[in-house]
CHARMM-style PDB file with segment names, atoms N, HN, CA, C and O in Angstrom:
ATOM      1  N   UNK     1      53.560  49.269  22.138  1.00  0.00      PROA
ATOM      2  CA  UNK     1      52.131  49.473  22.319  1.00  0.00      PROA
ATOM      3  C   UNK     1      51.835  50.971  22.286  1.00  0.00      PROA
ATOM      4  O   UNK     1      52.424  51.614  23.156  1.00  0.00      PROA
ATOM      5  N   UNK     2      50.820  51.851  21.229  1.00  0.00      PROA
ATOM      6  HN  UNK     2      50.342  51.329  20.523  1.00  0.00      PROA
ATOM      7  CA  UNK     2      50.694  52.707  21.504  1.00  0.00      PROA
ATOM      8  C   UNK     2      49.414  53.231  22.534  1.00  0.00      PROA
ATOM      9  O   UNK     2      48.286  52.745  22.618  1.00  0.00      PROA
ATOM     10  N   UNK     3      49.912  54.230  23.179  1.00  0.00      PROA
ATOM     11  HN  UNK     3      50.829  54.625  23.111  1.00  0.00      PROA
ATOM     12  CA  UNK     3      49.056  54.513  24.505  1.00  0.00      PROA
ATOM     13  C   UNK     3      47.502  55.438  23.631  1.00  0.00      PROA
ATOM     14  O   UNK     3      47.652  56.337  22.803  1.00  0.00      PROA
ATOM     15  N   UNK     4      46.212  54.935  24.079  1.00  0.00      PROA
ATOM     16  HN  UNK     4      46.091  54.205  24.752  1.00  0.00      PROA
ATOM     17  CA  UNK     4      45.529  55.874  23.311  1.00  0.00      PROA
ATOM     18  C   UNK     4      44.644  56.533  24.717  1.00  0.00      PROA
ATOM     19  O   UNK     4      44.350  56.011  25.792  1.00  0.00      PROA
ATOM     20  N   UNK     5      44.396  57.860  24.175  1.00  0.00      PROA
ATOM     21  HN  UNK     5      44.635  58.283  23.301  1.00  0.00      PROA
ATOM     22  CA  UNK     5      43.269  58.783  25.297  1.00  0.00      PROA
ATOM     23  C   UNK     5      42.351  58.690  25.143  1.00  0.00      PROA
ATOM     24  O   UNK     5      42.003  58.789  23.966  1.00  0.00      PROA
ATOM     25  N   UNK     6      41.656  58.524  25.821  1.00  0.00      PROA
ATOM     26  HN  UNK     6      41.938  58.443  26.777  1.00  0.00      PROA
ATOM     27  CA  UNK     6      39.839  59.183  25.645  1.00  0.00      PROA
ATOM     28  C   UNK     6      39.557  60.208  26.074  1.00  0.00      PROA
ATOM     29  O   UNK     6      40.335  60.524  26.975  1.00  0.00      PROA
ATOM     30  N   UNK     7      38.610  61.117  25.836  1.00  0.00      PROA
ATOM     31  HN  UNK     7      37.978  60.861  25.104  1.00  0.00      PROA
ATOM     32  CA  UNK     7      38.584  62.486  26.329  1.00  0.00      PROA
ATOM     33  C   UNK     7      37.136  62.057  27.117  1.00  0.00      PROA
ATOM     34  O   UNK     7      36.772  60.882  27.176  1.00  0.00      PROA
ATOM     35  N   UNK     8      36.360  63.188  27.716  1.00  0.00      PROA
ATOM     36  HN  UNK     8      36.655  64.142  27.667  1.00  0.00      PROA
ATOM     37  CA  UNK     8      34.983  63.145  28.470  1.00  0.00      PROA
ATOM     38  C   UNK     8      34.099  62.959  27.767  1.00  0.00      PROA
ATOM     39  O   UNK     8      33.088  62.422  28.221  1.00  0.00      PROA
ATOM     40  N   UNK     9      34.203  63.476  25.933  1.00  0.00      PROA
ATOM     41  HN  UNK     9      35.024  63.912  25.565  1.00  0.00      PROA
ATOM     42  CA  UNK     9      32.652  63.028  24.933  1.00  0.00      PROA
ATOM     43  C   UNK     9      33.198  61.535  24.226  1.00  0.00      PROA
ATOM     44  O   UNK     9      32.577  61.144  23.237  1.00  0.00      PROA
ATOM     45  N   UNK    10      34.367  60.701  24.742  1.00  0.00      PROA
ATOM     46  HN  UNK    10      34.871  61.018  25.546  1.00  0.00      PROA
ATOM     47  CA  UNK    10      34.674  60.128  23.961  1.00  0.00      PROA
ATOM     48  C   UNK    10      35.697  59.696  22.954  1.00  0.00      PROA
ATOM     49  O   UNK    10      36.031  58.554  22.636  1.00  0.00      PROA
ATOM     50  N   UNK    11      36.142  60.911  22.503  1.00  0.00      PROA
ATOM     51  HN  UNK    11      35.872  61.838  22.762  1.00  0.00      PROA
ATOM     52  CA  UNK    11      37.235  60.999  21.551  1.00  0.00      PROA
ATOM     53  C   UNK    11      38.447  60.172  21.479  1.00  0.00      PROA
ATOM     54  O   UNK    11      39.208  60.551  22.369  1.00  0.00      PROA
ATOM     55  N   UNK    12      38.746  59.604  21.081  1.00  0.00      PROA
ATOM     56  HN  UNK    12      38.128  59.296  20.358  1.00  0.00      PROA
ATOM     57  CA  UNK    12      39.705  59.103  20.904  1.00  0.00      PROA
ATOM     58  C   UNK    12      41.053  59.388  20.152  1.00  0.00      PROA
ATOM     59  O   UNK    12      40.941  59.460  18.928  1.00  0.00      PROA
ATOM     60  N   UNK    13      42.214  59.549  20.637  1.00  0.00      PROA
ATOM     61  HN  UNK    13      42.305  59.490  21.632  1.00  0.00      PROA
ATOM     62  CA  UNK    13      43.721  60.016  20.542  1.00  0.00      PROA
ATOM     63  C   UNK    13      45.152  59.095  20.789  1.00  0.00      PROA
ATOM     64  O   UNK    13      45.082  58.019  21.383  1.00  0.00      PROA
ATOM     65  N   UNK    14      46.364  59.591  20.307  1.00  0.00      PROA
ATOM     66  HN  UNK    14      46.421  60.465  19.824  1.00  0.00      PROA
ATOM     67  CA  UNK    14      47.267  58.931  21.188  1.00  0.00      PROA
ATOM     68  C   UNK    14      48.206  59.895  21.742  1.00  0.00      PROA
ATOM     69  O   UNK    14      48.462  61.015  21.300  1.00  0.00      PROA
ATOM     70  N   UNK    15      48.706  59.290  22.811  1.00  0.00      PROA
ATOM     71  HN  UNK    15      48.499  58.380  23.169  1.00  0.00      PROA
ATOM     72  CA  UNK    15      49.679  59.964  23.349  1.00  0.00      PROA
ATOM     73  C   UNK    15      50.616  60.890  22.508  1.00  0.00      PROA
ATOM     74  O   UNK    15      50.665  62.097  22.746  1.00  0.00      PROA
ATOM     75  N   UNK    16      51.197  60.434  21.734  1.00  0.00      PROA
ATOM     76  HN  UNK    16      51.157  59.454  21.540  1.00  0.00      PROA
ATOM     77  CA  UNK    16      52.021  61.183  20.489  1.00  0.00      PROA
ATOM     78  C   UNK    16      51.451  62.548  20.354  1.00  0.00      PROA
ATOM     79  O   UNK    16      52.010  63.586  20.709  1.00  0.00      PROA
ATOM     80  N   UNK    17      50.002  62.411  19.674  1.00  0.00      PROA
ATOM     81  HN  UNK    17      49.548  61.568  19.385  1.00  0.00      PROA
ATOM     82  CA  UNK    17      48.944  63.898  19.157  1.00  0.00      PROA
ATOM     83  C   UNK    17      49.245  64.363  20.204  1.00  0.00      PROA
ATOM     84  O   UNK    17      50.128  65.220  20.241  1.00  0.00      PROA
ATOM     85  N   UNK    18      48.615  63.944  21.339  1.00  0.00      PROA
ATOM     86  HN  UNK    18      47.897  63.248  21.309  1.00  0.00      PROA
ATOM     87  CA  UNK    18      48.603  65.013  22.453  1.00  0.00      PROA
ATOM     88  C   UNK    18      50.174  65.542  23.139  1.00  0.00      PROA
ATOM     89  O   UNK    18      49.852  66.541  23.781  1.00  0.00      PROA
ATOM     90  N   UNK    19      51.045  65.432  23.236  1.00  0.00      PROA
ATOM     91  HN  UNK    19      51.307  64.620  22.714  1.00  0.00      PROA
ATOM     92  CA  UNK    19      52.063  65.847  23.425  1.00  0.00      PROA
ATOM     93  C   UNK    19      52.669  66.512  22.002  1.00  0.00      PROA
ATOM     94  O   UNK    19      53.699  67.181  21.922  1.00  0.00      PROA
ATOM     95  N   UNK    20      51.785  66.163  20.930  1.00  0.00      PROA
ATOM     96  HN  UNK    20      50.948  65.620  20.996  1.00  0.00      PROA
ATOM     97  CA  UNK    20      52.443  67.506  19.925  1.00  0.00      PROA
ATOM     98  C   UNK    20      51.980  68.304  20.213  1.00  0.00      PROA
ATOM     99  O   UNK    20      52.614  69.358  20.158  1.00  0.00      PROA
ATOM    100  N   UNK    21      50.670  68.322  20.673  1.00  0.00      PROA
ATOM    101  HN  UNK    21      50.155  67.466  20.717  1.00  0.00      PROA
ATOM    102  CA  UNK    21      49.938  69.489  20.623  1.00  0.00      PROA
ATOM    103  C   UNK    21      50.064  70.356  21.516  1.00  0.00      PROA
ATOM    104  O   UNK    21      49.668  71.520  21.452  1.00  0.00      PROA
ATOM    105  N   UNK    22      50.949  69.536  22.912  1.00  0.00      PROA
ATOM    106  HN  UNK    22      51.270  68.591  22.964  1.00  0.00      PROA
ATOM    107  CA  UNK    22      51.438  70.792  23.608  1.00  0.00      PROA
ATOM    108  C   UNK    22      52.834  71.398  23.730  1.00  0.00      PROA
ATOM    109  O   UNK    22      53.356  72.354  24.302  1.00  0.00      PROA
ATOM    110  N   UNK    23      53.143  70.543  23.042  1.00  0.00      PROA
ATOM    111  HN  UNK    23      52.720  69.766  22.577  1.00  0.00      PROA
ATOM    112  CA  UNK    23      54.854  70.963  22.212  1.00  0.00      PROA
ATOM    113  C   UNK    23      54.470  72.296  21.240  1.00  0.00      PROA
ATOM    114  O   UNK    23      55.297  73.207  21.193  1.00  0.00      PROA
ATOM    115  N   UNK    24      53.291  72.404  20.512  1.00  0.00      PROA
ATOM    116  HN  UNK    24      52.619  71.664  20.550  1.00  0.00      PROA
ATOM    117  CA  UNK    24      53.373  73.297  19.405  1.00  0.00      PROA
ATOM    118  C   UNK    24      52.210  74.976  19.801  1.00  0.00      PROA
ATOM    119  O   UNK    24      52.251  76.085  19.269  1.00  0.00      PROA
ATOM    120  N   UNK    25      51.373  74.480  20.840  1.00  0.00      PROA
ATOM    121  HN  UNK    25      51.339  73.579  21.272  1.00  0.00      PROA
ATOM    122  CA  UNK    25      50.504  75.197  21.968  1.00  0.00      PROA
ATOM    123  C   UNK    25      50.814  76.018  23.220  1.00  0.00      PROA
ATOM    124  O   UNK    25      50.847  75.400  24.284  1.00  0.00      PROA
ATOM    125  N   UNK    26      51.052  77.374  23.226  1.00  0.00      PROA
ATOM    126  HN  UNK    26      51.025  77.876  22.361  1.00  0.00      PROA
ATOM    127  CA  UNK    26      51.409  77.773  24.742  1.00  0.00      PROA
ATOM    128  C   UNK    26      50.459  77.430  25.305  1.00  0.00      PROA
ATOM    129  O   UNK    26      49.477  77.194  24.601  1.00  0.00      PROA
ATOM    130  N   UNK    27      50.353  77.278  26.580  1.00  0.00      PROA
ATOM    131  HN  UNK    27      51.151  77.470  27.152  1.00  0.00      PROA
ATOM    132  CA  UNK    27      49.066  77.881  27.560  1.00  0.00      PROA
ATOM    133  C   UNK    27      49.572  78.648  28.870  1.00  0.00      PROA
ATOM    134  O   UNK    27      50.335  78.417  29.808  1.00  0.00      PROA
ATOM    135  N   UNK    28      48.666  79.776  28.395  1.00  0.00      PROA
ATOM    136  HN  UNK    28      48.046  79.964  27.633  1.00  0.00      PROA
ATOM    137  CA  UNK    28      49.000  80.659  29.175  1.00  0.00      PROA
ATOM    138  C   UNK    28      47.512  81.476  30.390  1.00  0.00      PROA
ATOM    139  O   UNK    28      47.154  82.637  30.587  1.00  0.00      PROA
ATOM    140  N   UNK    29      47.046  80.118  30.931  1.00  0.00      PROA
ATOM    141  HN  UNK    29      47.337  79.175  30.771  1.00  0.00      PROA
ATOM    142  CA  UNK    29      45.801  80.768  31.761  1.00  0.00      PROA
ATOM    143  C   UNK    29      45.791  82.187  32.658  1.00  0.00      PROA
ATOM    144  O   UNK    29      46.744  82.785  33.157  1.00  0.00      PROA
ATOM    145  N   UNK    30      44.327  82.509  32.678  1.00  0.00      PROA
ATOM    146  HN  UNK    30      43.552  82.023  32.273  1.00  0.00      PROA
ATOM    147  CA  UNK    30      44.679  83.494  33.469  1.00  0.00      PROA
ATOM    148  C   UNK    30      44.331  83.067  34.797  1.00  0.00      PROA
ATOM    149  O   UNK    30      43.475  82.193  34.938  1.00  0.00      PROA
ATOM    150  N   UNK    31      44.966  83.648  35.893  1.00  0.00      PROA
ATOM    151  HN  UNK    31      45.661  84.358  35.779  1.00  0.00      PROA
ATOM    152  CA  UNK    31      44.735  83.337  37.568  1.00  0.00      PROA
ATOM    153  C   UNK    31      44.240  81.386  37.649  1.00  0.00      PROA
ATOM    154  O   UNK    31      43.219  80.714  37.798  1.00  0.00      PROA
ATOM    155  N   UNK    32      45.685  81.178  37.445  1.00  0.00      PROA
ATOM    156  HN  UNK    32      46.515  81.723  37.324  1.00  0.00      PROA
ATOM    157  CA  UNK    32      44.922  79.649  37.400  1.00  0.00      PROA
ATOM    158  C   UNK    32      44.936  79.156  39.022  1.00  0.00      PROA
ATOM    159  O   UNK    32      45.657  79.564  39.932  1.00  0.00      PROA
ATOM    160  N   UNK    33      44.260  78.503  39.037  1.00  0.00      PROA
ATOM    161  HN  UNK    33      43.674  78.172  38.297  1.00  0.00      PROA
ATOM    162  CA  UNK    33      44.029  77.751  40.609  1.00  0.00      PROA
ATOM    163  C   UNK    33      43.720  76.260  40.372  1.00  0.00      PROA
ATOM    164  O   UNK    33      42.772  75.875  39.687  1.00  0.00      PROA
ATOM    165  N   UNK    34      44.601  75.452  40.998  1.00  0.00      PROA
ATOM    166  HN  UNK    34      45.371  75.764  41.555  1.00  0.00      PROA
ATOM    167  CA  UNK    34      44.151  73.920  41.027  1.00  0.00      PROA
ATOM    168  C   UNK    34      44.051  73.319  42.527  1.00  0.00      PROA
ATOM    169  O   UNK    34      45.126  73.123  43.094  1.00  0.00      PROA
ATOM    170  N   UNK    35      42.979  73.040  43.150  1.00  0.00      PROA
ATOM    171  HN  UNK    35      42.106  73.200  42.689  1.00  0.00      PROA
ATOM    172  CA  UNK    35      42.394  72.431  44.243  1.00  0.00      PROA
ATOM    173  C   UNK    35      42.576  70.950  44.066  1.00  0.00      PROA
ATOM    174  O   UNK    35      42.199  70.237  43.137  1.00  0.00      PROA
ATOM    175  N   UNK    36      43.295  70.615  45.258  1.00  0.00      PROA
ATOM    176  HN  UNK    36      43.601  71.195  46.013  1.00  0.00      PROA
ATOM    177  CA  UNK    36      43.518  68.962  45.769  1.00  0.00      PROA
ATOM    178  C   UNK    36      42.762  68.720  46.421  1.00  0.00      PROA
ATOM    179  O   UNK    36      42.606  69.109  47.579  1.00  0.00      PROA
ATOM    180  N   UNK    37      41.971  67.843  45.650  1.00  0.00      PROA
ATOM    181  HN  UNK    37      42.097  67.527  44.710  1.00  0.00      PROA
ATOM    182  CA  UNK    37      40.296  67.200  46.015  1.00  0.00      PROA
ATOM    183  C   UNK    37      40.971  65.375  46.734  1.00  0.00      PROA
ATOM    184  O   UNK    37      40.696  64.722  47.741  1.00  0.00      PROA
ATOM    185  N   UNK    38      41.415  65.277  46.182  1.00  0.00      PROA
ATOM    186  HN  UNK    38      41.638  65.807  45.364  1.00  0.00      PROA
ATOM    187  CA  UNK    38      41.908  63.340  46.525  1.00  0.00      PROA
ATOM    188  C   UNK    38      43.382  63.369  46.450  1.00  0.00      PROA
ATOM    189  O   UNK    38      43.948  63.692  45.406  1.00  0.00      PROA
ATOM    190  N   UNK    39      44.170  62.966  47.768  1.00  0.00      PROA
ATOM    191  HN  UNK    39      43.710  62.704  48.616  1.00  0.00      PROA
ATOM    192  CA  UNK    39      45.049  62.321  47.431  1.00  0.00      PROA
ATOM    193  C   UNK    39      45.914  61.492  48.842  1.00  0.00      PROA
ATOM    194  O   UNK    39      46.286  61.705  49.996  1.00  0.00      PROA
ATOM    195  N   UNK    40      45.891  60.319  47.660  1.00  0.00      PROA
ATOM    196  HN  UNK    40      45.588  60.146  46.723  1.00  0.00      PROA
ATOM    197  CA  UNK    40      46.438  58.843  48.586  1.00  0.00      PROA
ATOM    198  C   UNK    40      47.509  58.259  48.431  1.00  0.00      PROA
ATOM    199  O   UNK    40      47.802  57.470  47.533  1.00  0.00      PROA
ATOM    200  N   UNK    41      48.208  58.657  49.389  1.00  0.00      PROA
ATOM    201  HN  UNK    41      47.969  59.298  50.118  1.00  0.00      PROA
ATOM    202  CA  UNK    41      49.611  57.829  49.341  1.00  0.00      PROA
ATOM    203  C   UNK    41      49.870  56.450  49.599  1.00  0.00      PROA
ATOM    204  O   UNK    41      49.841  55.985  50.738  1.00  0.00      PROA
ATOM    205  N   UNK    42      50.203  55.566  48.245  1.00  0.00      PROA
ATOM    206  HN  UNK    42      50.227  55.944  47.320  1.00  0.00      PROA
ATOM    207  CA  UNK    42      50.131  54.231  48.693  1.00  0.00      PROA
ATOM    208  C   UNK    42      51.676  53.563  48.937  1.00  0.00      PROA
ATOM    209  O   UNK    42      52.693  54.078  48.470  1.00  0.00      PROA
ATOM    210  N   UNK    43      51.669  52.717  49.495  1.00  0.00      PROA
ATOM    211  HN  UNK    43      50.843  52.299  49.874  1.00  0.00      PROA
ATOM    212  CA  UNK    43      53.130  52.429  50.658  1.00  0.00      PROA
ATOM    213  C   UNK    43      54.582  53.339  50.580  1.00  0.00      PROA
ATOM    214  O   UNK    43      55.721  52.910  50.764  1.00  0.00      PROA
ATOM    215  N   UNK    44      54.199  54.611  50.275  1.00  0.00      PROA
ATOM    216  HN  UNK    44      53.273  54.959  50.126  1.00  0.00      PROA
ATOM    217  CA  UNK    44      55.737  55.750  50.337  1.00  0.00      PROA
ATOM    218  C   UNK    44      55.928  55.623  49.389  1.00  0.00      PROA
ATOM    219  O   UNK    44      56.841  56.368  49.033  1.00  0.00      PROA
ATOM    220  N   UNK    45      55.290  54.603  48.097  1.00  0.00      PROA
ATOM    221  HN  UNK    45      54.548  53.998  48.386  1.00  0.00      PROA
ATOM    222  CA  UNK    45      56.105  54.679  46.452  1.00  0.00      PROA
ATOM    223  C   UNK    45      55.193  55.237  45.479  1.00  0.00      PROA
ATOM    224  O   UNK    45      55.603  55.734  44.431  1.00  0.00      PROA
ATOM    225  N   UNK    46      54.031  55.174  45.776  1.00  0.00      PROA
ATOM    226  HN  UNK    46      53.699  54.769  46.628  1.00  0.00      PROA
ATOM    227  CA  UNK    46      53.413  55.885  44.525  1.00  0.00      PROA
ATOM    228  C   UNK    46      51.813  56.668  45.217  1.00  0.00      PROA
ATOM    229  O   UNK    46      51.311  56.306  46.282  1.00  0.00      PROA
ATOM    230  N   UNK    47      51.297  57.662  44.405  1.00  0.00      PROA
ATOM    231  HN  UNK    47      51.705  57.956  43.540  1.00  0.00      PROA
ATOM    232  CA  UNK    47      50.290  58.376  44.811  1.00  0.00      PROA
ATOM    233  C   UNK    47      49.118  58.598  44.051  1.00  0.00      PROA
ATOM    234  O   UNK    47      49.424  58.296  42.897  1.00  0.00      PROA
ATOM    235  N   UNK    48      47.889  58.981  44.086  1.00  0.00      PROA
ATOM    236  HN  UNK    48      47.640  59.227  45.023  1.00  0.00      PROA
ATOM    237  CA  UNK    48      46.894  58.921  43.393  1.00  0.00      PROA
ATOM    238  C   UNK    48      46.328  60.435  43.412  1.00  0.00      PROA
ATOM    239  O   UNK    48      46.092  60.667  44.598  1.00  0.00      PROA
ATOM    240  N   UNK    49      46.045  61.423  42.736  1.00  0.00      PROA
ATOM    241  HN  UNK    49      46.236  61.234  41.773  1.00  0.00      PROA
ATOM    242  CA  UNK    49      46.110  63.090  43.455  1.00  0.00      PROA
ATOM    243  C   UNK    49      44.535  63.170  42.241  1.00  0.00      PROA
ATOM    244  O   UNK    49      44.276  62.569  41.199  1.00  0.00      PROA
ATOM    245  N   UNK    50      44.055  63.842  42.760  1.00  0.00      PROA
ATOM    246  HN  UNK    50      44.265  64.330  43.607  1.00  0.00      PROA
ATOM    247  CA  UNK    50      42.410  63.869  41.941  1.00  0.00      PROA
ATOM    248  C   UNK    50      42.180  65.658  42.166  1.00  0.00      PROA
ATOM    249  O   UNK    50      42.338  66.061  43.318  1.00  0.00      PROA
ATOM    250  N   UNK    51      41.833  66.641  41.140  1.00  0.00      PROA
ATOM    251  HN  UNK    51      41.705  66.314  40.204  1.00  0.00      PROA
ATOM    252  CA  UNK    51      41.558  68.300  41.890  1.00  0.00      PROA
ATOM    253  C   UNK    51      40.327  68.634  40.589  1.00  0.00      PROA
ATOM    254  O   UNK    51      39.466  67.917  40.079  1.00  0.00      PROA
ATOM    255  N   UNK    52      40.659  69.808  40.409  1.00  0.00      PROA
ATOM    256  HN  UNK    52      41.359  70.391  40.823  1.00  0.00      PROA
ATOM    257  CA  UNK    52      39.983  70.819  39.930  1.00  0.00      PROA
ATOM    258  C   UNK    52      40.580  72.021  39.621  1.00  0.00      PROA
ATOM    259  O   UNK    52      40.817  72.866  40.485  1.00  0.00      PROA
ATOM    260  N   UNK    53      40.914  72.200  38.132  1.00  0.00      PROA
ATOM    261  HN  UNK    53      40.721  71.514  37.431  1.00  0.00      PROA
ATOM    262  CA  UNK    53      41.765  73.312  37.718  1.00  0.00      PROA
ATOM    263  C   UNK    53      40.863  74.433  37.337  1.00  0.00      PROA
ATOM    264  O   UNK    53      39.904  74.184  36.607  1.00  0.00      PROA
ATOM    265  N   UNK    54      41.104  75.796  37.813  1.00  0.00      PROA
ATOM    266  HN  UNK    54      41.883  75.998  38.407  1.00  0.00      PROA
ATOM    267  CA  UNK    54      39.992  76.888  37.860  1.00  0.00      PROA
ATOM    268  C   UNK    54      40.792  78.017  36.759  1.00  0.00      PROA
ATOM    269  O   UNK    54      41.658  78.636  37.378  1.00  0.00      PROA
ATOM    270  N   UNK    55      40.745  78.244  35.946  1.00  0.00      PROA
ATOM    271  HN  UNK    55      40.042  77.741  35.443  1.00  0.00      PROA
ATOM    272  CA  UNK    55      40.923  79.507  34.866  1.00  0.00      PROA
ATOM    273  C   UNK    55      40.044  80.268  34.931  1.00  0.00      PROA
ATOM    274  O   UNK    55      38.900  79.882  35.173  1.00  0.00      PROA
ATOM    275  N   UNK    56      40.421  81.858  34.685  1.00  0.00      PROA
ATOM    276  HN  UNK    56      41.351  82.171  34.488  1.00  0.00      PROA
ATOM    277  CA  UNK    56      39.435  82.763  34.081  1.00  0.00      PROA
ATOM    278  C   UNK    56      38.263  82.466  32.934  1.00  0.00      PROA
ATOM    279  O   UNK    56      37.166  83.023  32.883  1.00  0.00      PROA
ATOM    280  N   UNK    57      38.829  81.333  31.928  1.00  0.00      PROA
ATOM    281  HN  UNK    57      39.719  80.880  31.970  1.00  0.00      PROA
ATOM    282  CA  UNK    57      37.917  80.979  30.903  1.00  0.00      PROA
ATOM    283  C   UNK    57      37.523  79.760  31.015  1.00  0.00      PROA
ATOM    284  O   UNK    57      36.865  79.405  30.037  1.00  0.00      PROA
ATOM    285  N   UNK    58      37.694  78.743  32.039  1.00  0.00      PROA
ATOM    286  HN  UNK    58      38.228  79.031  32.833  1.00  0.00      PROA
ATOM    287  CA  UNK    58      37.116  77.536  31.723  1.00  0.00      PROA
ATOM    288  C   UNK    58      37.708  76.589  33.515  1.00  0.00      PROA
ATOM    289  O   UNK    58      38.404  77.062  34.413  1.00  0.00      PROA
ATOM    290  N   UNK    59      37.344  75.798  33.460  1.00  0.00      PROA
ATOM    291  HN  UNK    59      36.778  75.414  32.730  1.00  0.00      PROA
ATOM    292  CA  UNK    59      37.446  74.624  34.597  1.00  0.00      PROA
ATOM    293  C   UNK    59      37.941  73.606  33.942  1.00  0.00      PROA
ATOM    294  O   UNK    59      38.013  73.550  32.714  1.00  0.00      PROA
ATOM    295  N   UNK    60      38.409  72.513  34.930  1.00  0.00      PROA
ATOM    296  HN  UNK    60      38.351  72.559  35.927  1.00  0.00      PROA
ATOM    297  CA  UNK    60      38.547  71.783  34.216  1.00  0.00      PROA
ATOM    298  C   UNK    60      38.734  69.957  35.421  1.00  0.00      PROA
ATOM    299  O   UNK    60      39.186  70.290  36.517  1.00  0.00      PROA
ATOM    300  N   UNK    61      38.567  68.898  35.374  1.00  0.00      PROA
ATOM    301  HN  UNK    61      38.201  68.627  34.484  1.00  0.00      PROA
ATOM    302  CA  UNK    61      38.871  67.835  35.958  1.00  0.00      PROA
ATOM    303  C   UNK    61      40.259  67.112  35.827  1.00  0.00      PROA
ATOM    304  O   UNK    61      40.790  67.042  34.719  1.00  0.00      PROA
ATOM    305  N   UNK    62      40.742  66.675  36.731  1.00  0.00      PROA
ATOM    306  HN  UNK    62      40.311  66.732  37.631  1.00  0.00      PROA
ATOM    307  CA  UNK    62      42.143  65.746  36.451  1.00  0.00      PROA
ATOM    308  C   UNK    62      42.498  65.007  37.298  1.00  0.00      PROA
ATOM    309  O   UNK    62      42.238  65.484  38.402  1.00  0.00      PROA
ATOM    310  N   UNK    63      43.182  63.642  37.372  1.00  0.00      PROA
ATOM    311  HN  UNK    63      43.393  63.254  36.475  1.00  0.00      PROA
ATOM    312  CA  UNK    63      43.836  62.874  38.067  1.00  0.00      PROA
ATOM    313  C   UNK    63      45.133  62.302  37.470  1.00  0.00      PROA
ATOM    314  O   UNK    63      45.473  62.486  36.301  1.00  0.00      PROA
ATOM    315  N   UNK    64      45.717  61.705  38.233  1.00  0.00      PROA
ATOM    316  HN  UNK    64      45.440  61.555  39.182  1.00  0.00      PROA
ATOM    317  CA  UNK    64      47.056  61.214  38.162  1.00  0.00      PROA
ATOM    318  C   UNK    64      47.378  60.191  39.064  1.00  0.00      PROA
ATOM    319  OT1 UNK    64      48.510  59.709  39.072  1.00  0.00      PROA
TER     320      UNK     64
END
């Protein structure tokens, strides 16, 4: 089964693209900061973590 992404306008991807693209992409932010907004530990085996990644050039949303 291939895994596909959606981005925030929509877009549609698969897992594959996006891991080339950071196989072939440095990133190198400046003063990055990521804030832990949510996170729930469910029975000691798995977790749910929700923040806010802060760069000099951009923000950004994420969970896991």
């Amino acid at each position: 089964m291939r895994q596909k992404i959606i981005d925030d306008v929509g877009n549609r991807t698969t897992k594959e693209k996006e891991l080339g693209y950071i196989r072939n992409n440095q990133w190198n932010p400046l003063n990055f900061v990521y804030t832990i907004e949510r996170l729930d530990i469910y029975e000691g085996r798995f977790a749910v973590i929700d923040g806010t990644g802060d760069t000099d050039s951009y923000q950004y949303r994420s969970s896991n």
